[in-house]
Structure formats: structure tokens, C-alpha cells
TITORLUM-24734 format. One record per residue (C-alpha): residue number from 1; x, y, z. Coordinates in pm, 1 decimal, decimal comma. Layout:
TITORLUM-24734
+-----+----------+----------+----------+
!   n !       c1 !       c2 !       c3 !
+-----+----------+----------+----------+
! NUM !        X !        Y !        Z !
...
+-----+----------+----------+----------+
This chain:
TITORLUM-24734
+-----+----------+----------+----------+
!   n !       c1 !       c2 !       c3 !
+-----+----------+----------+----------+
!   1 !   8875,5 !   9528,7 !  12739,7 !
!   2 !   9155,8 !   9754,7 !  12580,7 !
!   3 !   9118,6 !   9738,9 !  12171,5 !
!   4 !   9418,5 !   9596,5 !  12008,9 !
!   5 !   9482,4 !   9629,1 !  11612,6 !
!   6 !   9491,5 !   9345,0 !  11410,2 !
!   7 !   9718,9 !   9361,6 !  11129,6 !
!   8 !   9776,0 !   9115,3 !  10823,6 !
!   9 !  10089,2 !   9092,6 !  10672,4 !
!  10 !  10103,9 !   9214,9 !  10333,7 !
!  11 !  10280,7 !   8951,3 !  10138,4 !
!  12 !  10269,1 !   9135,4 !   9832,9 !
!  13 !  10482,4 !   9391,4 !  10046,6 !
!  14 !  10763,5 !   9162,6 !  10148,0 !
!  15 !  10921,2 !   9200,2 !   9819,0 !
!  16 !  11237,2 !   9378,5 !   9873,9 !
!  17 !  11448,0 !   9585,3 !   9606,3 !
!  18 !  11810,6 !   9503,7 !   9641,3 !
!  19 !  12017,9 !   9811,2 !   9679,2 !
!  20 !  12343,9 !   9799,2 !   9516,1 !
!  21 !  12571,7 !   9940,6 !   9713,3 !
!  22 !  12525,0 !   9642,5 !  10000,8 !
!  23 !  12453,5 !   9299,4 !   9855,6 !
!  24 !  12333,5 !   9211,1 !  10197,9 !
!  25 !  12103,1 !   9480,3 !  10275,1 !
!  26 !  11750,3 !   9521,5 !  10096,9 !
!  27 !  11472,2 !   9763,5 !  10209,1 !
!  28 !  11109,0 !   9862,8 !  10120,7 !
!  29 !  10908,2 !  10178,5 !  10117,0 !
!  30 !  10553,4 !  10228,9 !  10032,4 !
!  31 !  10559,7 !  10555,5 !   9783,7 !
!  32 !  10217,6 !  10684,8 !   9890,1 !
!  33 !  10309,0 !  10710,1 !  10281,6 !
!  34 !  10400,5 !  11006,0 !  10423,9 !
!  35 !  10704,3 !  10915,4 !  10642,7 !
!  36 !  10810,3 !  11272,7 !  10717,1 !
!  37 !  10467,1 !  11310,6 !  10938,2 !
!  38 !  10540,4 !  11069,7 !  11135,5 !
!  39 !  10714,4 !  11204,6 !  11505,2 !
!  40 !  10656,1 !  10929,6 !  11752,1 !
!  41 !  10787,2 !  10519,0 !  11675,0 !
!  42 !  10670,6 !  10281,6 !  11889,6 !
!  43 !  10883,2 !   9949,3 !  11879,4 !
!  44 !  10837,1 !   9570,8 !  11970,6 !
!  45 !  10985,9 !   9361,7 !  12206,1 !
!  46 !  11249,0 !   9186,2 !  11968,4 !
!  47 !  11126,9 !   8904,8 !  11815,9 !
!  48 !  11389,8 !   8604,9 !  11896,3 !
!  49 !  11175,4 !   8283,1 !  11814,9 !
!  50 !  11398,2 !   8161,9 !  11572,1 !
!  51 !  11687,8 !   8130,5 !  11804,5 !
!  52 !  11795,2 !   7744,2 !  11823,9 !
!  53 !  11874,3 !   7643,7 !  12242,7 !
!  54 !  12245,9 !   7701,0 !  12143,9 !
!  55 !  12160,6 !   8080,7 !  12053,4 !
!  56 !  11910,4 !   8157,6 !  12309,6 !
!  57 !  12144,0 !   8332,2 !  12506,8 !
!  58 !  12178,7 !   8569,9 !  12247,0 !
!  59 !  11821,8 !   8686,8 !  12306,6 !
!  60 !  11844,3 !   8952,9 !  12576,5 !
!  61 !  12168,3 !   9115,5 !  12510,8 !
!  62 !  11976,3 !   9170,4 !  12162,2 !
!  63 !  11694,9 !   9326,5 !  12311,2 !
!  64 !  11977,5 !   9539,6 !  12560,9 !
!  65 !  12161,8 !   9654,4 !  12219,7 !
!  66 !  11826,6 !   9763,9 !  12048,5 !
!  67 !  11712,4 !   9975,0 !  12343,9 !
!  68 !  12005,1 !  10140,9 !  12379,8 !
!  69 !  12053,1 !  10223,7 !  12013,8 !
!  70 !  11696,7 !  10371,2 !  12057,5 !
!  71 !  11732,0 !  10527,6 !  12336,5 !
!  72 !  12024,9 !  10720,9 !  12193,7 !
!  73 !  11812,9 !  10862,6 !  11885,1 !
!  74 !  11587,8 !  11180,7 !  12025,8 !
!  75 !  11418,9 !  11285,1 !  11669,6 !
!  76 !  11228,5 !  11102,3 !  11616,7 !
!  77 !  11057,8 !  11005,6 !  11948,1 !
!  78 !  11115,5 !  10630,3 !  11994,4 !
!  79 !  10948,1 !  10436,3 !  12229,5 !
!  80 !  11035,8 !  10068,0 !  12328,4 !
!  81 !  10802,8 !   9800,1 !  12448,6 !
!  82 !  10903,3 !   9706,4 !  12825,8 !
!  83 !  11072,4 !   9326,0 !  12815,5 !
!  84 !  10884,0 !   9080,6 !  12938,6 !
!  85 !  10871,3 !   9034,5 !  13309,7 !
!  86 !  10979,0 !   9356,4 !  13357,1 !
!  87 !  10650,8 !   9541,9 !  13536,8 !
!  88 !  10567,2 !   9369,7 !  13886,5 !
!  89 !  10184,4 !   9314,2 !  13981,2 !
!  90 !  10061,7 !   9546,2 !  14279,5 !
!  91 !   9874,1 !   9431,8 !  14544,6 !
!  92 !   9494,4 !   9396,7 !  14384,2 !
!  93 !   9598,1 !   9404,8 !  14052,5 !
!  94 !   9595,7 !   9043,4 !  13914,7 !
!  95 !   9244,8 !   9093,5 !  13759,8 !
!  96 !   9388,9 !   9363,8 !  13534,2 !
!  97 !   9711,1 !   9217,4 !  13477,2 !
!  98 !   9707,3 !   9129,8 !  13089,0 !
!  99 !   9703,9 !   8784,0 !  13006,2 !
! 100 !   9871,1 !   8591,4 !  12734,7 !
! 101 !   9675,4 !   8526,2 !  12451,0 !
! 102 !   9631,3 !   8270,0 !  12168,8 !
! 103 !   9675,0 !   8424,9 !  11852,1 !
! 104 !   9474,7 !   8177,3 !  11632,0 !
! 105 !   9617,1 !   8356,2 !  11277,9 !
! 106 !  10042,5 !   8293,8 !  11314,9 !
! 107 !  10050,3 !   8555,8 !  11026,3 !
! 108 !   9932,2 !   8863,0 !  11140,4 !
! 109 !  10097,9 !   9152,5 !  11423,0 !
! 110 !   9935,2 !   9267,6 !  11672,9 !
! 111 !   9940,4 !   9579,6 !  11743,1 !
! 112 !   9961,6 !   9659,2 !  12198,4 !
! 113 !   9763,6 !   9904,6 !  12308,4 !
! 114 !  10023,9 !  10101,5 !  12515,0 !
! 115 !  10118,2 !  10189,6 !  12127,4 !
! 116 !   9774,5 !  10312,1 !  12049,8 !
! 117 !   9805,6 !  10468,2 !  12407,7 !
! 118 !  10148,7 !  10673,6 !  12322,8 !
! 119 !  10043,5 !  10815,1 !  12014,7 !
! 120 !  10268,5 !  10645,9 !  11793,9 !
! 121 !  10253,0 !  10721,0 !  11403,9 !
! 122 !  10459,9 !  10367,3 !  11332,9 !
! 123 !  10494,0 !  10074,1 !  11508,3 !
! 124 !  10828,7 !   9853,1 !  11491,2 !
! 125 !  10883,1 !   9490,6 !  11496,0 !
! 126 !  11250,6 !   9414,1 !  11481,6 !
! 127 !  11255,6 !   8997,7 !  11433,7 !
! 128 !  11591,9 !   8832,7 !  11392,0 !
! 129 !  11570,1 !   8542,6 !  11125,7 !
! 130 !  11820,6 !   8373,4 !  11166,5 !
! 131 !  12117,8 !   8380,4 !  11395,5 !
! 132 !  12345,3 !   8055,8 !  11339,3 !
! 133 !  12698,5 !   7934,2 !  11345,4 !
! 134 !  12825,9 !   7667,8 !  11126,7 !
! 135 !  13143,7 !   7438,4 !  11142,6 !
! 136 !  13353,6 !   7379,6 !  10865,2 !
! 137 !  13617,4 !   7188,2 !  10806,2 !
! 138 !  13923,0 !   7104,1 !  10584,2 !
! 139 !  14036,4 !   6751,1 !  10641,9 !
! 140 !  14369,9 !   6699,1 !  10690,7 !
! 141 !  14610,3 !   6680,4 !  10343,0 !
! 142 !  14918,8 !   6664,8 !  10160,3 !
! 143 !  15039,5 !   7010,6 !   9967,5 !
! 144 !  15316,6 !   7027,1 !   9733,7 !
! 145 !  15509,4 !   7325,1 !   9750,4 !
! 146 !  15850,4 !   7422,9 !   9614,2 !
! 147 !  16152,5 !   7460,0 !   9806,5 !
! 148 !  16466,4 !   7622,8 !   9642,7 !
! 149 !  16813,6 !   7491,3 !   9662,9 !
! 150 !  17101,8 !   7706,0 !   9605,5 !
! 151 !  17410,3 !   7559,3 !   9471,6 !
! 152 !  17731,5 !   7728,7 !   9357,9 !
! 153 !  17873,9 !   7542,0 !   9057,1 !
! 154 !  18199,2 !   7621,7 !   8859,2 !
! 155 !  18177,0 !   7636,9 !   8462,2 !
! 156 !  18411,9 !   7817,4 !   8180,8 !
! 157 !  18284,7 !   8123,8 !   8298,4 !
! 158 !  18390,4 !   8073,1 !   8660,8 !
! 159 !  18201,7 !   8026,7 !   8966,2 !
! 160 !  17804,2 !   8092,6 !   8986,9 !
! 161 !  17491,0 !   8032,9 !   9197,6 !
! 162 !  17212,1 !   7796,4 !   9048,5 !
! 163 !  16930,2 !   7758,0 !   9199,9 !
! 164 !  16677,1 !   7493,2 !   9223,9 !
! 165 !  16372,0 !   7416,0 !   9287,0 !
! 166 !  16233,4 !   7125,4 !   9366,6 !
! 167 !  15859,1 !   7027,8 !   9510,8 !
! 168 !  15850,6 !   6866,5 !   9865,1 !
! 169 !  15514,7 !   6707,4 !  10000,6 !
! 170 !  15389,9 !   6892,5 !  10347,7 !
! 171 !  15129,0 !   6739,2 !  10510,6 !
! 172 !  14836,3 !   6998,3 !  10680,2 !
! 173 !  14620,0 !   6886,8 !  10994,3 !
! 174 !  14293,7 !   6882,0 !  11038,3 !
! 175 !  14128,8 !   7275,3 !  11038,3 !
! 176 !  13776,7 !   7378,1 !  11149,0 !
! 177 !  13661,7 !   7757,0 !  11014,8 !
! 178 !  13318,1 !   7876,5 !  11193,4 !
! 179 !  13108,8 !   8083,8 !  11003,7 !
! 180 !  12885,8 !   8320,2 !  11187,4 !
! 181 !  12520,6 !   8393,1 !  10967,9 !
! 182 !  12313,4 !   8636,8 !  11132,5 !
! 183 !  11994,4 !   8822,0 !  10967,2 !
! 184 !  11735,0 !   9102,3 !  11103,2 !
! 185 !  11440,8 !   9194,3 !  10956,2 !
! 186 !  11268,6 !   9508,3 !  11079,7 !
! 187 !  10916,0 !   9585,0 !  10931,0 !
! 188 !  10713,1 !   9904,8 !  11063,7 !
! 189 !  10335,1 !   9924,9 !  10998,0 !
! 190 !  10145,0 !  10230,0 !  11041,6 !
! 191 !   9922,8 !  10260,3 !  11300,5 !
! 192 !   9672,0 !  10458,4 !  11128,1 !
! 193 !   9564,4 !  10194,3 !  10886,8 !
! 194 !   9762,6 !   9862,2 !  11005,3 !
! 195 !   9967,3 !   9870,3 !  10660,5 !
! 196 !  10316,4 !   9775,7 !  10623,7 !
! 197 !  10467,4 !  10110,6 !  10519,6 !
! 198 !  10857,8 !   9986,4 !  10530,0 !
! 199 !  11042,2 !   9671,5 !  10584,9 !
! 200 !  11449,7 !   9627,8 !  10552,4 !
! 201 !  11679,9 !   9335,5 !  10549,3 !
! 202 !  12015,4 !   9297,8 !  10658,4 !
! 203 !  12205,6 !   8964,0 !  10653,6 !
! 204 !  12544,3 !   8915,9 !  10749,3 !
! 205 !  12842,4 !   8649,1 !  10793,7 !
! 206 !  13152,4 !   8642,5 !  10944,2 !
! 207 !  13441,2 !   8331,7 !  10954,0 !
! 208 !  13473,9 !   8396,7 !  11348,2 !
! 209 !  13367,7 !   8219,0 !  11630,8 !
! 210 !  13254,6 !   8462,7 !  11855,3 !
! 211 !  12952,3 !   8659,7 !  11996,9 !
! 212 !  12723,7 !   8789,1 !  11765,4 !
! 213 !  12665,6 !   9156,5 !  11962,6 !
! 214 !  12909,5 !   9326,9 !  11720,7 !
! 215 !  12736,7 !   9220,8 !  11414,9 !
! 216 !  12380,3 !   9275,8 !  11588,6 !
! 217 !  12517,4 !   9605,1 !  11688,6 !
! 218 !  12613,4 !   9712,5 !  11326,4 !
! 219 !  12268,4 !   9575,4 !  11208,6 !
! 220 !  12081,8 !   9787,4 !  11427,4 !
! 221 !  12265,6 !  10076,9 !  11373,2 !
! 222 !  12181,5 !  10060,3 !  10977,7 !
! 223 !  11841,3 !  10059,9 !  11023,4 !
! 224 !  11830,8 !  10321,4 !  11243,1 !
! 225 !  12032,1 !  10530,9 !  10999,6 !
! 226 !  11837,6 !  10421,6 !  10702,4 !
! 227 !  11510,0 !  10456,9 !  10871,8 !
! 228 !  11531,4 !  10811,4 !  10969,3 !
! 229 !  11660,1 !  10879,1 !  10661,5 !
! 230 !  11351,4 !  10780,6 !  10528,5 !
! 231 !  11201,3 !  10959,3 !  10725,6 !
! 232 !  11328,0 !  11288,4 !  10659,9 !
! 233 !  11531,8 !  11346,7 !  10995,8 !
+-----+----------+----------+----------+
């Protein structure tokens, strides 16, 4: 039976520090790890559980978008869990294939062997916490606005233009504005002791109704950026 790593969550951890120059980004660090040492990431399958039915189709493209964004990095060495369904059983092989199993603590990661296999330093778990579209809208009104009205009158000093202005109702339909709310939280644990050694936040929302790739893509692409910062690359 292949060993897996069991890793608690350190909720003492999860506190993030705000970082002023984005009001929707926060990140973590622990001081006494050495991030530059580490050469080889391995990442998770991207955690989509909190996706409602309306967003599920949101779930693969999200996984497609994170591969390829890790793909693209070559220092340092990233590795990506295959998807799900992915791998097709040979012939003989149903004994070995792994089977799903019940995780009786909800609150801890578990760390694949195929991770302890590659010789990964970190391990990855991108989860996506919330991913949500909301309708709002302006009933319809009445708005007073001005309206001028030139007129040309005649007076001891001969002929000038007045002008006047004078407030007219308009009435405005009915308008729905969608907000788009999407957040990702990425934590990475080290695989030498099971600690969480750096976790980062990014929330964002946009009034469009749209996809959310664009935004996922941008979110992605800050952590990668921040991440290898911190890691010295």
C-alpha cells in the first residue's frame, strides 16, 4: 500500500497580512522556510467543490487555464496532478487501480504519492472559494433633470439671449447590473514536514456578465508571479 502524507491545516497559519498595494490580494509566508531550496512544485488537481450547478461548468476550463499557466513556467519545475479520468485501466490492472477513499478528517490535505514519487519540495492546492454571479437591479424611476430654453428677448439695451432652465421629469426602465465575485486561494505545504509554508488570496469582482476565464486567468497568473518571487526565481 503506497504511503500517503497526512497533513493538518494550520489554522493559526491562515491568517493573511493584507498587502497594500492590492486590497484584494493577501498572502502568507512562513519566515523560517527556505523557499529558495525548493526546485520541483508539485500541484493539485484544482479544487472546485464550491462551485454551485450554475458554475460547474466553470470547473474544467479552470483546471485547462492552471495547467497551461504551469506548463509555461520552466524554473521552477512544476508538476500538475493528471485530471481525473484522465489515465485508462490496462488489461489486469483493476486490482492496482487506486480507489477512492473516505477521508474521515474534512480538514486535513492529503498529500498523493506520485508527489512523494516526483521529488517535489512543495506541494500546491489551488481551491477556488467562491465563484458567483449576482443580479442587481434598479427599479424603474422618475429623474429630474434640467433642460435649457433659449429665448431672445428685447430690453433698453437691445436684443439678447436668456436662457432658461427649467427641470423636466424623465422616467428610467427597469435595469439589471450582474456582478461577477470570484476568489482563489492557493496554499502550498512542504512536503518535508506537511507544514503550510505559504498561502495567498486573491478575490475579485467585476459588473459584467460574462465568463469568468479572464478573471481566473489574471488570478493565476499573480500567484505564479508572486510565488516564484518568493521563491527567489
Amino acid at each position: 500500500m503506497k504511503k500517503k502524507l497526512l497533513v493538518p491545516l494550520l489554522a493559526a497559519a491562515l491568517t493573511l497580512v493584507s498587502l497594500p498595494a492590492y486590497a484584494d490580494f493577501a498572502k502568507w509566508a512562513d519566515p523560517t522556510h527556505s523557499f529558495k531550496k525548493d526546485q520541483t512544485i508539485y500541484t493539485a488537481v484544482v479544487n472546485t467543490d464550491a462551485l454551485s450547478k450554475q458554475m460547474a461548468s466553470n470547473a474544467h476550463s479552470f483546471q485547462v487555464i492552471f495547467n497551461q499557466k504551469a506548463a509555461a513556467i520552466k524554473n521552477p519545475k512544476i508538476i500538475t496532478a493528471p485530471l481525473p479520468g484522465t489515465l485508462a485501466i490496462l488489461p489486469g490492472s483493476e486490482a492496482s487501480a487506486p480507489q477512492e477513499e473516505t477521508v474521515k478528517d474534512s480538514t486535513a490535505v492529503h498529500i498523493p504519492q506520485a508527489a512523494v514519487d516526483a521529488g517535489a519540495d512543495l506541494y500546491v492546492v489551488p481551491k477556488v472559494t467562491r465563484c458567483q454571479k449576482q443580479v442587481s437591479v434598479v427599479p424603474a424611476h422618475t429623474e429630474w433633470q434640467e433642460k435649457e430654453i433659449h429665448e431672445t428677448v428685447h430690453d433698453s439695451k437691445g436684443y439678447r439671449d436668456v436662457v432658461h432652465r427649467i427641470p423636466i421629469p424623465v422616467k428610467v426602465p427597469e435595469k439589471q447590473y450582474v456582478t461577477m465575485y470570484l476568489t482563489v486561494r492557493f496554499d502550498v505545504y512542504s512536503m518535508k514536514t506537511g507544514a503550510l509554508v505559504y498561502t495567498s488570496e486573491d478575490a475579485r469582482d467585476r459588473q459584467e456578465d460574462s465568463d469568468f476565464n479572464g478573471m481566473y486567468t489574471r488570478i493565476v497568473d499573480r500567484f505564479f508571479s508572486t510565488f516564484k518571487s518568493q521563491l527567489g526565481k
